[in-house]
Structure formats: structure tokens, C-alpha cells
C-alpha positions in Angstrom: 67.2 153.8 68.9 66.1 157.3 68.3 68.5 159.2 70.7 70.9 160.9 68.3 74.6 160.1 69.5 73.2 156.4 70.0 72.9 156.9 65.7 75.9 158.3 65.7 78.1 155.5 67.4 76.0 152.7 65.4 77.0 154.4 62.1 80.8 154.7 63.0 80.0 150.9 64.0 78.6 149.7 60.9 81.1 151.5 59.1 84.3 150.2 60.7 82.5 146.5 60.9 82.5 147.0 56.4 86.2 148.4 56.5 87.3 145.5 58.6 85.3 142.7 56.3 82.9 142.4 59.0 84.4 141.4 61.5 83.0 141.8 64.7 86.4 141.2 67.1 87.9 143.7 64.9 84.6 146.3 65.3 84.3 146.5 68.8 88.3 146.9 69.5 88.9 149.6 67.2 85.2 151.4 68.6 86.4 151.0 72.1 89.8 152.4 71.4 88.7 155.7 69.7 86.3 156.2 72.9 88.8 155.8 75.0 91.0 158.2 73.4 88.6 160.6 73.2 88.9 160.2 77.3 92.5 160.2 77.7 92.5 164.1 77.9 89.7 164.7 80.9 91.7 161.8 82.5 94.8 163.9 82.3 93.4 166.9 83.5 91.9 164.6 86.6 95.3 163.3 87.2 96.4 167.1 87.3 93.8 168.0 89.8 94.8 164.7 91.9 98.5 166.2 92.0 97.6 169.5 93.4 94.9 168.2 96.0 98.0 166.0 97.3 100.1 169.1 97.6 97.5 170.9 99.8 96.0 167.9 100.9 97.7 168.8 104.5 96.3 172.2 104.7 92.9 170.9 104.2 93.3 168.5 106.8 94.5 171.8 109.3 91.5 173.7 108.0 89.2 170.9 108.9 90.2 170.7 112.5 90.2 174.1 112.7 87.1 174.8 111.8 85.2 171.2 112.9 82.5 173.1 114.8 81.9 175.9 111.5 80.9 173.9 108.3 80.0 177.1 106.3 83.1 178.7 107.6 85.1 175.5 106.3 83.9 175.6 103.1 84.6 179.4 102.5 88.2 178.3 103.7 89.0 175.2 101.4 86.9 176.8 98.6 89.6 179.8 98.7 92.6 177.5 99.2 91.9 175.5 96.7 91.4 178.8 94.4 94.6 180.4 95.5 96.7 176.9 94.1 94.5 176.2 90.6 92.1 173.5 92.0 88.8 173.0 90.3 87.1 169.6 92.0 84.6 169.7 88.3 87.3 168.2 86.3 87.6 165.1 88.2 83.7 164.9 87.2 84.6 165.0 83.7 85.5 161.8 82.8 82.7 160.3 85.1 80.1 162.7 82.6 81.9 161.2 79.7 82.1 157.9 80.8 78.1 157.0 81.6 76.5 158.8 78.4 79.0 156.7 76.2 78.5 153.9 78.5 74.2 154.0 78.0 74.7 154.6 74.1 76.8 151.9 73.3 74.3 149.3 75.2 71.5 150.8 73.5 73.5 150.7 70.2 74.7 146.9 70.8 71.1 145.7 71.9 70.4 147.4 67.9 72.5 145.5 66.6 71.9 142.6 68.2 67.9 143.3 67.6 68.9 143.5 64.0 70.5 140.3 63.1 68.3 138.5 64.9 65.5 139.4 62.0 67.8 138.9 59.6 68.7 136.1 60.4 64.5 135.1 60.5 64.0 136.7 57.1 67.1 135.0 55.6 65.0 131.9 57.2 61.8 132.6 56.1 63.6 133.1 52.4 64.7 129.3 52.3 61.7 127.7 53.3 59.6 130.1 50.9 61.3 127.8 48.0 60.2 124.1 47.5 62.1 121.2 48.8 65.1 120.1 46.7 65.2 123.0 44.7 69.0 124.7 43.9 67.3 128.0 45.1 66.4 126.5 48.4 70.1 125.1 49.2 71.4 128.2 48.4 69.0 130.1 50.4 69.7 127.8 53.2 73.3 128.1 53.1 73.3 131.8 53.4 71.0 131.5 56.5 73.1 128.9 58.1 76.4 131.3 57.4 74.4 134.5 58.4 74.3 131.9 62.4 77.8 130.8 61.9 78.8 134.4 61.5 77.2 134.8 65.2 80.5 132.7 66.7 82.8 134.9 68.8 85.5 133.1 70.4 84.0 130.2 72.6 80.4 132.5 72.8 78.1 130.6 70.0 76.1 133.6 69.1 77.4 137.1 69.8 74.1 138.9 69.6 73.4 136.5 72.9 74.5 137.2 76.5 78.0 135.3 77.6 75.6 133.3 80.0 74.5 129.5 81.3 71.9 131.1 83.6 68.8 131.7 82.7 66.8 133.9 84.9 65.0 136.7 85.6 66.1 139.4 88.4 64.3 142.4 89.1 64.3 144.4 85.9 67.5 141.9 84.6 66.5 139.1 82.6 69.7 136.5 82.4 69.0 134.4 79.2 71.9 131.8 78.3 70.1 130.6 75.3 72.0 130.9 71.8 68.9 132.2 69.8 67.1 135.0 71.1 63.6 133.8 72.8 60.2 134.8 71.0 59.3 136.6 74.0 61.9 139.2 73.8 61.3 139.7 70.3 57.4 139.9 71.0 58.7 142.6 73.4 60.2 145.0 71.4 57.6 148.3 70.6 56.5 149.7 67.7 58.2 152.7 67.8 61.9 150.6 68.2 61.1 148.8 65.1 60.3 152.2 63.4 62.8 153.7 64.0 65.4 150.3 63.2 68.2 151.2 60.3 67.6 147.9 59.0 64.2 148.1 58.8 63.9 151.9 57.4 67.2 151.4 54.8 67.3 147.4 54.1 70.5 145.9 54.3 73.2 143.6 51.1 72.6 140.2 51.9 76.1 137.3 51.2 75.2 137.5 47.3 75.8 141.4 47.0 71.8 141.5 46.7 70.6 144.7 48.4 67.3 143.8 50.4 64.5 147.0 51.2 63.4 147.6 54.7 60.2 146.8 53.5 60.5 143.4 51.3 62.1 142.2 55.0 58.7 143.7 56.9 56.7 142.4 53.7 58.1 139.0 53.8 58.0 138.0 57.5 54.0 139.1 57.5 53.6 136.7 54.8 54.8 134.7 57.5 53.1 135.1 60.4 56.3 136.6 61.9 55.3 140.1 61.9 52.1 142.1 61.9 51.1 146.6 61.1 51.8 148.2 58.4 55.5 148.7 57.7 56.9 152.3 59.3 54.1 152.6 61.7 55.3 153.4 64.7 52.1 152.9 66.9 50.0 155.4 68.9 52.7 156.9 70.8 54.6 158.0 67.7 55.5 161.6 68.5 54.5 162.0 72.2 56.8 162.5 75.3 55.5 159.2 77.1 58.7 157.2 77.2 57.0 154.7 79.3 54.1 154.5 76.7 56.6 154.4 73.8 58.7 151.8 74.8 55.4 149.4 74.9 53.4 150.3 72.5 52.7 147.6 69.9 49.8 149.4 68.0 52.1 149.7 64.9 54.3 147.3 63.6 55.0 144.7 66.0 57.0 141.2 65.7 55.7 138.1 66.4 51.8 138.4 66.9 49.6 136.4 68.6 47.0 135.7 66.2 48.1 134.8 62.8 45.6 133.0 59.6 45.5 128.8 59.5 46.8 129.0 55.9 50.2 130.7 57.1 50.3 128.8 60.2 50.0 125.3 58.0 52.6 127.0 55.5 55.1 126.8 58.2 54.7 124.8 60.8 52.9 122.1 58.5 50.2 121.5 60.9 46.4 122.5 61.0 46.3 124.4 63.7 42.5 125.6 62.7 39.6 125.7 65.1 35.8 126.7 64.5 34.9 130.0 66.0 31.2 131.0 66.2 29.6 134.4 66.6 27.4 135.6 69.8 24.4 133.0 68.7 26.6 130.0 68.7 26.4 130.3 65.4 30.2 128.9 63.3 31.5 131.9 61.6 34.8 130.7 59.9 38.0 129.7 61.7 41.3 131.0 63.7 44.7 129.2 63.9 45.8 128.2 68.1 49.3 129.0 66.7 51.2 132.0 66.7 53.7 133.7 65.4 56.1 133.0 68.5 55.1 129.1 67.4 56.5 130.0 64.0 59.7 131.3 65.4 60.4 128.1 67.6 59.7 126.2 64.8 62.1 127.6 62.0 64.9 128.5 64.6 65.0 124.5 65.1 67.1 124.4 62.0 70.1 125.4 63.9 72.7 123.6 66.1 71.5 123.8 69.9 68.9 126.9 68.9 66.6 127.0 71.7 68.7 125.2 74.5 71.6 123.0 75.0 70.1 118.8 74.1 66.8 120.6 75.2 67.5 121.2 78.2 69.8 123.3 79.9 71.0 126.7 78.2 74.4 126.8 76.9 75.3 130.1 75.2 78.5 131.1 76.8 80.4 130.7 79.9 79.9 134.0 81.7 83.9 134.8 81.4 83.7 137.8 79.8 81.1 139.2 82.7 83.8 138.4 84.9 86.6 139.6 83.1 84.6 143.1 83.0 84.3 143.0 86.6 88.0 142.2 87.3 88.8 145.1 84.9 86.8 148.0 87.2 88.3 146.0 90.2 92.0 146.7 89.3 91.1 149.9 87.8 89.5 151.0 91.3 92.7 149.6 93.2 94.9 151.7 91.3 93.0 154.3 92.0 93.0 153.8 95.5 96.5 153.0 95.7 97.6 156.2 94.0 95.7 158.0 96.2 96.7 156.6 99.9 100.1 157.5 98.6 99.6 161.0 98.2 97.5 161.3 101.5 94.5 161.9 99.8 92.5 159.6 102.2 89.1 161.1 102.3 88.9 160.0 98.4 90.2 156.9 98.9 87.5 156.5 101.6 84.6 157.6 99.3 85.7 154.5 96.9 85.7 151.9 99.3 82.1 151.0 98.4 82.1 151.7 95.3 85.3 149.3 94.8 82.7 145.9 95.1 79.7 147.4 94.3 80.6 148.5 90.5 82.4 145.3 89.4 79.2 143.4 90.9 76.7 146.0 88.4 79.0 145.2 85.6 78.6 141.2 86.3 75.0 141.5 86.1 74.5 144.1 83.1 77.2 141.4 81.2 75.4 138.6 82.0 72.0 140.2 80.8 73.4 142.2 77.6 74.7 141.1 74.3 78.2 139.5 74.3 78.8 142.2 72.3 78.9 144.7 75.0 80.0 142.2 76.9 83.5 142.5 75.3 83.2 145.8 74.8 83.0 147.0 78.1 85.7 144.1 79.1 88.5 146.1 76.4 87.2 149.3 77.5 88.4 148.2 81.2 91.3 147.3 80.0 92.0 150.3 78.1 91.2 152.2 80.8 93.8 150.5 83.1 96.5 150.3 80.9 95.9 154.5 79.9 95.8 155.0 84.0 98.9 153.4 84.8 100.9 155.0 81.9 99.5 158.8 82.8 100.8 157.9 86.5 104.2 156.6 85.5 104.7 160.0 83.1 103.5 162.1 85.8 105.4 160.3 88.2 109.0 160.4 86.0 107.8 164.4 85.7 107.4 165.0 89.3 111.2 162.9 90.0 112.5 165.5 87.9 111.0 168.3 89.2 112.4 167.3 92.4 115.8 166.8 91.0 
């Protein structure tokens, strides 16, 4: 997360999710609701512009018969018309430039978020089993971890920072993943410059007992581990270049997860030797390496809670994909409006051009649900909603204005 406004809308994020006493229902509503304001006003000056193509919507459709067999000729003609009554087609860009930059920082900001209490929720682990069996300090520590995952809940989702899913899949670059904890491999995934650059890895974070934990004692204690592996704030090779593609896989820093971890930690947690003899280019033994790995340790402590991994071991049974759907029925009525409006002021070229766009974005919103954080999920599901319910109030006002005018 290193793009700036990505920052930005994770900090107003964190801030309202304190002011609300975290509450994550609370967070997302109010975050989607100031967005969507800040939208209101290119969505009025659109409506504005849909008005006076409707009013010369007729002499566009003269010039284009007119002129069928002279394209440049046409243009010059409805460029000038549309001059002459105060048409500019750029505003009804606007809110389609506002709506994907907020739409690509808020995923990357929710799959953040989502990255980041996933390894609290492993250090918080890690914490509990680092005291002895039976101990006060160990029942305690285990409490907060188990209310750290019962703080994942979101209405019939059992972990938020998980996608509202039962499939799990992989399609094309989409990887559907129904499970309630996150898998090791897409932890293992995540590059050294990602984990660099992670607020809760750079600025720590106040655990349940008002105890403020460094970005380091976190990095520090899941190495101990085997969890992790680099040397904390190294962001890798890449750090600094203008390789995206090199940047977003690097693991040369700090990565999560290794594959090679010592016997002695492996035994510490899983409480199994996991040791083999190795032996140098003469055959000769040399010392010994532990078959497990950090992924192994992950499994293993993530066991502790309720249906972790998989539903009875089996199937996965995070959600039950209705918020993908919801999202999708949201840019389905928002498009029918849309359309609506626009048949009934003859603008049916426009309408037209929406027609494929009607199926085809309520099916790309199903698919980037069902692969995202519920999070988002529900994010993009209010912000639907908002934007139907802002639509059909600017075309009643406009609509009571234009009676009047008549009158």
C-alpha cells in the first residue's frame, strides 16, 4: 500500500473505525457515505448535461441523417450545436474518473486491512502459546486472541477479513477462497515490499489491554516463531525501482511464512521433531533441517479456532455469497434507471451504448466480491445503494424543476 490516496482513505478508515468503538458495520457505512457525497456534485452536473442533450437530442438526430455520408462534416456540426446550447460531453466522464480511482483504492485499502489483522491475529496467537500451559498469563493471552477472531463476525459472514464465499476456486487471475482463515499460501504470497510498507508493521498497533505493541516486537516475535523470516523493514531488492511486476513478488526482504525454518522452533510449535540429517557434497552428515515450515506452523496454531481451515474439514464455509449478489443487483438497478431515464428523453444512442454494459458490470462485481474481503464486499454493496437512492432523488428534483418550468 504505497500509493498515497490509498494512505489516505486507510487513515480516515482507522480513524472513524476508533470514533465508532471499532466497529466495523459502523466504519465502512459512514466511509462509503462521505465518498459518495463527495460524488453527488459531478453526478449533478451529469444529470445537467443529460437535460440539455434531450432538448437537442432531435437536432442531432437531423444532423446525422443529413450528413450520414460526411463523418468529419458531422462532427464539426454537432460539435458546434452542442457549443451553441452549453453542452460539454466531459462531465458525464466525471463521475466515471471519480468512481474507478476511489473504487481501486478502497480494494487495495480493505485487502490492508484485511492483511493486517490476519498477523495480528497470528502474533496475538503466537503470544499465548509462548506462555506455559495452565499459567493465568496464558488464559489471558488466549482470551484476547480468541476475541481478536470473534471480532472478525459480520452479520452471518464468520470472518470479515474473508470473502462472503462457499466456493473455493481459482479463475484466471481470481482466486475464490470460502475458507474463514486466510490460507498460508496467500500470506506466503504477499512481497517484501507490501509488508514494508504495512502501518501495522512500521507503527505497531494497542492490543484489548490498552498495551501499545511496536511494529517490530510483532516482526520480532513471529521469527521466533518460524512465522516470518528478513530483517524487519527490509523491503527486498526491488525497494526503490519502477518494476511493479518485480515489486509485487519480491520476497528477498522480509517475507511471511518461510519455507525453511530451525527443528528447535518447529518442535516449539508444532511439538513434533520434524528433524532430518543433511550431509555435505561427500555424503558426509553435516547437522540437521526441519521438513516443516512456517505455512505448517500456521495450520497448526489457526486450529485453535472454530471451523478455521474448513467447514468439519471439509467443505469451506465462510459466507453465503449474498452480499456479491446484492452488489450486483445494486449496479443492475442503478443501470436500469439509467436507461430508463434516458429512453424517456429520446436519448437512445446512450441508452444503446449501456446495453452491454447493463450484464456485464453486475457479473465483474459478483466475481471481484466473491474474491475480495467481505469488507469490500459490503462496501461496494452500500455504495450501490447510495448511488441509487442519490440518482433517483437528483431525477425527482430535476424532474419537479422542469414541471415548473413548464408551468
Amino acid at each position: 500500500m504505497t500509493f498515497f490516496l490509498t494512505r489516505w482513505f486507510y487513515a480516515m478508515m482507522q480513524f472513524l473505525y476508533g470514533l465508532t468503538h471499532n466497529s466495523y458495520l459502523w466504519t465502512i457505512i459512514i466511509s462509503t457515505v462521505l465518498l459518495r457525497l463527495i460524488q453527488i456534485l459531478p453526478d449533478i452536473s451529469n444529470r445537467r448535461t443529460q437535460i440539455k442533450m434531450a432538448k437537442i437530442q432531435p437536432k442531432i438526430d437531423e444532423l446525422q441523417k443529413r450528413y450520414q455520408n460526411d463523418p468529419q462534416k458531422l462532427r464539426l456540426e454537432q460539435s458546434k450545436l452542442m457549443k451553441e446550447n452549453g453542452v460539454n460531453t466531459l462531465t458525464s466522464c466525471l463521475p466515471m474518473l471519480l468512481t474507478l480511482p476511489l473504487f481501486f483504492c478502497f480494494f487495495a485499502a480493505f485487502r490492508c486491512w484485511g492483511n493486517e489483522e490476519t498477523i495480528t491475529l497470528m502474533y496475538e496467537t503466537v503470544v499465548s502459546q509462548n506462555y506455559e500451559e495452565g499459567t493465568a498469563e496464558r488464559t489471558a493471552a488466549e482470551d484476547m486472541a480468541m476475541d481478536t477472531f470473534k471480532n472478525f463476525k459480520f452479520l452471518w459472514v464468520h470472518n470479515i477479513w474473508q470473502p462472503d464465499c462457499f466456493i473455493d476456486a481459482e479463475a484466471f487471475i481470481l482466486r475464490f477462497d470460502g475458507t474463514v482463515i486466510t490460507k498460508p499460501r496467500n500470506m506466503s504470497l504477499l512481497s517484501s515490499v507490501t509488508l514494508a510498507n504495512m502501518p501495522l508493521l512500521q507503527k505497531g498497533y494497542t492490543n484489548a489491554a490498552g498495551e501499545f505493541v511496536s511494529g517490530q516486537k510483532i516482526w520480532q516475535t513471529l521469527s521466533e516463531s518460524g512465522l516470518a523470516a528478513g530483517e524487519w523493514g527490509n523491503a527486498g531488492n526491488t525497494s526503490g525501482c519502477n518494476s511493479c511486476t518485480m515489486c509485487a513478488t519480491d520476497r528477498s526482504g522480509m517475507l511471511l511464512l518461510p519455507d525453511e525454518i530451525s527443528p528447535e522452533i518447529a518442535k516449539k510449535m508444532i511439538g513434533v521433531d520434524t528433524s532430518v540429517q543433511t550431509s555435505d557434497e561427500n555424503g558426509e552428515m553435516s547437522g540437521s533441517k526441519s521438513t516443516a515450515t512456517g505455512s505448517d506452523i500456521y495450520a497448526a496454531i489457526m486450529e485453535r479456532y472454530p471451523n478455521a481451515l474448513s467447514k468439519d474439514g471439509k467443505t469451506p464455509a465462510n459466507g453465503l455469497m449474498i452480499l456479491p449478489f446484492l452488489a450486483a443487483a445494486m449496479q443492475l438497478l442503478s443501470t436500469l434507471v439509467t436507461m430508463k431515464r434516458q429512453k424517456k428523453e429520446g436519448q437512445s444512442q446512450q441508452a444503446k451504448s449501456m446495453n452491454t454494459m447493463m450484464y456485464i458490470m453486475p457479473v465483474i462485481s459478483i466475481l471481484i466480491c466473491m474474491s475480495s474481503t467481505t469488507a469490500f464486499a459490503f462496501y461496494w454493496t452500500i455504495s450501490g445503494a447510495f448511488q441509487l437512492i442519490s440518482t433517483l432523488v437528483i431525477n425527482a428534483i430535476f424532474d419537479k424543476k422542469a414541471k415548473k418550468e413548464v408551468a
